[in-house]
C-alpha positions as CSV (number, residue, x, y, z in Angstrom):
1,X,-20.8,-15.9,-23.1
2,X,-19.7,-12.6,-24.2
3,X,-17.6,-11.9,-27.3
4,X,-15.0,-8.9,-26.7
5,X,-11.9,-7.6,-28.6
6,X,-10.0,-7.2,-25.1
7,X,-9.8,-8.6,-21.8
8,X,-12.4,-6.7,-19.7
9,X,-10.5,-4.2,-17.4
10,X,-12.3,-6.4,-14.5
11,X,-9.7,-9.3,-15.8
12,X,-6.6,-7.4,-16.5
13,X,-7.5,-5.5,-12.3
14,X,-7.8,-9.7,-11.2
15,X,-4.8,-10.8,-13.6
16,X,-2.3,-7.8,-12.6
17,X,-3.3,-8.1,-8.6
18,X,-2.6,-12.1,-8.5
19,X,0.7,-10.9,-10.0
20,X,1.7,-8.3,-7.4
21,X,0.8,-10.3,-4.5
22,X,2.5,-13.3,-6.2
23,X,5.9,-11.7,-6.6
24,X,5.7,-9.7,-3.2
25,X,4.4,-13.3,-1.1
26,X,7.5,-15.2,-2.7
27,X,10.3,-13.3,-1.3
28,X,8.9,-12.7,2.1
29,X,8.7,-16.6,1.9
30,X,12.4,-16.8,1.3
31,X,13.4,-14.1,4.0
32,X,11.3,-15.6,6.7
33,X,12.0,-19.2,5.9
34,X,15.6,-18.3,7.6
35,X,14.9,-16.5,10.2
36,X,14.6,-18.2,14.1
37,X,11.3,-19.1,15.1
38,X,10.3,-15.0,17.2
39,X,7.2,-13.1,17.1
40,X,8.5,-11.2,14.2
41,X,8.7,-14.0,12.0
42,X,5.2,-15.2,13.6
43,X,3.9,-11.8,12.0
44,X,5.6,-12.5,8.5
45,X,4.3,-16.2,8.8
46,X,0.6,-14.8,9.3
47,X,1.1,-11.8,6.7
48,X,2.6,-14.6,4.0
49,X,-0.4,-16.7,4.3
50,X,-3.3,-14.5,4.4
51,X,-1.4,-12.9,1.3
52,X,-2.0,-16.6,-0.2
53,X,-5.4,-17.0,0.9
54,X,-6.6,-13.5,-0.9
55,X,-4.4,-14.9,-4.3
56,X,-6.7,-17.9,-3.7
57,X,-9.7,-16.2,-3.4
58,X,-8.3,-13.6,-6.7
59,X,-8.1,-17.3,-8.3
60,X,-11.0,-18.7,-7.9
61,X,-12.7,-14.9,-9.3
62,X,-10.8,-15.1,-12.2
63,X,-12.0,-18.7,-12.9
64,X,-15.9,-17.2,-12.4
65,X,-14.8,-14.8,-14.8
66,X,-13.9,-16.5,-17.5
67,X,-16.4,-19.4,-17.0
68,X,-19.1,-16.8,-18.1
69,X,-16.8,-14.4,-20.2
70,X,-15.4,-15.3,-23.6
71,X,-11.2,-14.6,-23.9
72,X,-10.5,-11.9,-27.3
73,X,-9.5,-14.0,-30.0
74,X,-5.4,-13.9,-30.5
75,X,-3.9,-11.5,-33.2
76,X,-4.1,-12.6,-36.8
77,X,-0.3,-11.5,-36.6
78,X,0.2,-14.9,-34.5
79,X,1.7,-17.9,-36.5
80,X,0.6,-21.7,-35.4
81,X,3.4,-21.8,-33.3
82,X,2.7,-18.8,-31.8
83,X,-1.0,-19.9,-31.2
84,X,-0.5,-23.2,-29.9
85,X,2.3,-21.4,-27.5
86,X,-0.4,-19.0,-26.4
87,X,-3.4,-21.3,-26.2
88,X,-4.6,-22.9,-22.9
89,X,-2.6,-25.4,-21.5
90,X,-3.4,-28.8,-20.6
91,X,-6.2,-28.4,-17.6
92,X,-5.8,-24.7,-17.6
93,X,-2.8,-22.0,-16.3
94,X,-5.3,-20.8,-13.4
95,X,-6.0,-23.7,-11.7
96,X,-2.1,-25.2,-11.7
97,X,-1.7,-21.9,-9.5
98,X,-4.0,-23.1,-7.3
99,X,-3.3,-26.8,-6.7
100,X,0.4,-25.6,-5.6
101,X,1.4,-25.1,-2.0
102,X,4.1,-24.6,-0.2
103,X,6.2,-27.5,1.5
């Protein structure tokens, strides 16, 4: 494993790029969930879950990332608190994302 001061630009590209398509995917899920069952909400239907199949696929990238990279330590500016806030959570942030699905 690496030690770096910074998340590699490679992690912040994978971090940011979840993000976008995780904020984009979400409302087109709660526009389409109304509409009546047409070939335009067919299209939205396919479009919303090959958006959640490429966030899977950014998932499981970032979690081969940072099995062989080491994370930046936190700031020294951080108090406990702030450290145990900003620490890993129980079993990991990454792969709570990818055990959800939609109902």
């Amino acid at each position: 494993m690496t030690t770096a001061t910074r998340y590699t630009k490679t992690a912040i590209a994978l971090h940011w790029l979840a993000a976008l398509l995780i904020f984009a995917t979400f409302p087109l899920g709660v526009y389409m969930h109304e509409l009546t069952l047409s070939p335009f909400k067919l299209k939205l239907v396919s479009y919303h879950k090959w958006i959640g199949v490429t966030i899977f696929l950014l998932t499981v990238a970032r979690l081969a990332w940072r099995a062989t990279h080491t994370p930046p330590p936190l700031p020294e500016a951080n108090t406990a608190g702030g450290r145990r806030v900003c620490g890993p959570a129980p079993g990991g942030g990454t792969p709570h994302l990818s055990a959800t699905r939609a109902g």
